[in-house]
C-alpha positions in Angstrom: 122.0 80.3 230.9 122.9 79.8 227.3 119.3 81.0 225.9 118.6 83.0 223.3 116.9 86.0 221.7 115.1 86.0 217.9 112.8 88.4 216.5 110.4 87.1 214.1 108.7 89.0 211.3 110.9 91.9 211.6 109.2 94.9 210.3 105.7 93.9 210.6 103.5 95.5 213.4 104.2 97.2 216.1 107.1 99.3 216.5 109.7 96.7 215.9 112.8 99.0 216.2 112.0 99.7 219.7 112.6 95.6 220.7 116.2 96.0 218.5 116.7 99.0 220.9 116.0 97.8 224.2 116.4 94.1 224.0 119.6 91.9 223.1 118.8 89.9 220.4 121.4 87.1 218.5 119.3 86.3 215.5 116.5 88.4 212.8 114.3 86.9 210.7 112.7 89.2 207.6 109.3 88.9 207.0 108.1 86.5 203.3 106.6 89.8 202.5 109.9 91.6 201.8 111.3 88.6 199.8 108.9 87.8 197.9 109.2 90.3 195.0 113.2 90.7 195.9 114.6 88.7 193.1 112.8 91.3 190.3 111.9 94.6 192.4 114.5 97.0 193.1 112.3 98.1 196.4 112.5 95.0 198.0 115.8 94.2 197.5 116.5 97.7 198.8 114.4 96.6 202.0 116.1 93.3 202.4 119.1 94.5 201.7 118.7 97.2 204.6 117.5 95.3 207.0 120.2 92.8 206.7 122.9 95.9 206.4 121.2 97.2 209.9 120.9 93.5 211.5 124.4 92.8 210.6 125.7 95.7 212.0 124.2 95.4 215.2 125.7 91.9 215.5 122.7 89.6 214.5 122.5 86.5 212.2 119.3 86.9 209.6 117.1 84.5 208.9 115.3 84.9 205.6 111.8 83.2 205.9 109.3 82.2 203.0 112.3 81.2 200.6 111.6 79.3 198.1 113.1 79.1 194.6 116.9 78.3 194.3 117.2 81.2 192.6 115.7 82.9 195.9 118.5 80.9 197.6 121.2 81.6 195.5 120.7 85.2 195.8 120.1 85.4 199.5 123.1 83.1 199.7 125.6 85.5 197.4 124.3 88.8 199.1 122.5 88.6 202.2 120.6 86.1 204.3 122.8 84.0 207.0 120.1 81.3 207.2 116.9 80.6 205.4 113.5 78.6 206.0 110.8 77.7 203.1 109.6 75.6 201.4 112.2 75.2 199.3 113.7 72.9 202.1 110.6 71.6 203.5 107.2 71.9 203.5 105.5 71.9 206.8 105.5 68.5 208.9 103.9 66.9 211.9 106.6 66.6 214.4 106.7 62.3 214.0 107.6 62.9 210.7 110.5 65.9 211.9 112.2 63.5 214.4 111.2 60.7 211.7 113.9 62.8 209.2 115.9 64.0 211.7 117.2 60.6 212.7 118.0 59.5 209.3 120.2 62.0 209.1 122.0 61.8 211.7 122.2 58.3 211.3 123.7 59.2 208.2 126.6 61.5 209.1 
């Protein structure tokens, strides 16, 4: 059917490792929580870093949410993170204005 599976906010709330167990999933996306701190704490890049190690092993893309600092890019970039969403590439929008940007770029490709 060509759909999809993405867990959001991996690692918050209930039980999330039972989902990665018993469901088939393409795509992960970490929690802000874990990278917010990751560029200067050693615990949280631990945690990212395992949770991407785990999510790549099991055959998933990550998606790194709450980015938003280049150097927050850069990093996930270099080490981790297949994707990213933040601010750093948009704040949030009403969909007029979405469809509004999206056209102008396509238009300009």
């Amino acid at each position: 059917m060509g759909s999809k599976i993405l867990i959001d906010d991996f690692g918050k709330g209930y039980s999330i490792l039972f989902y990665l167990k018993h469901y088939t999933t393409d795509t992960l996306k970490t929690d802000r929580s874990f990278l917010k701190d990751v560029v200067s704490g050693e615990n949280d890049a631990a945690i990212v870093t395992t949770i991407v190690a785990m999510a790549h092993s099991l055959k998933m893309n990550v998606i790194a949410e709450g980015v938003e600092t280049k150097e927050l890019v850069d990093l996930l970039s270099q080490k981790w993170c297949d994707q990213y969403q933040g601010y750093y590439v948009s704040k949030l929008l009403p969909s007029s204005e979405i469809i509004s940007k999206l056209t102008k770029t396509l238009e300009s490709v």
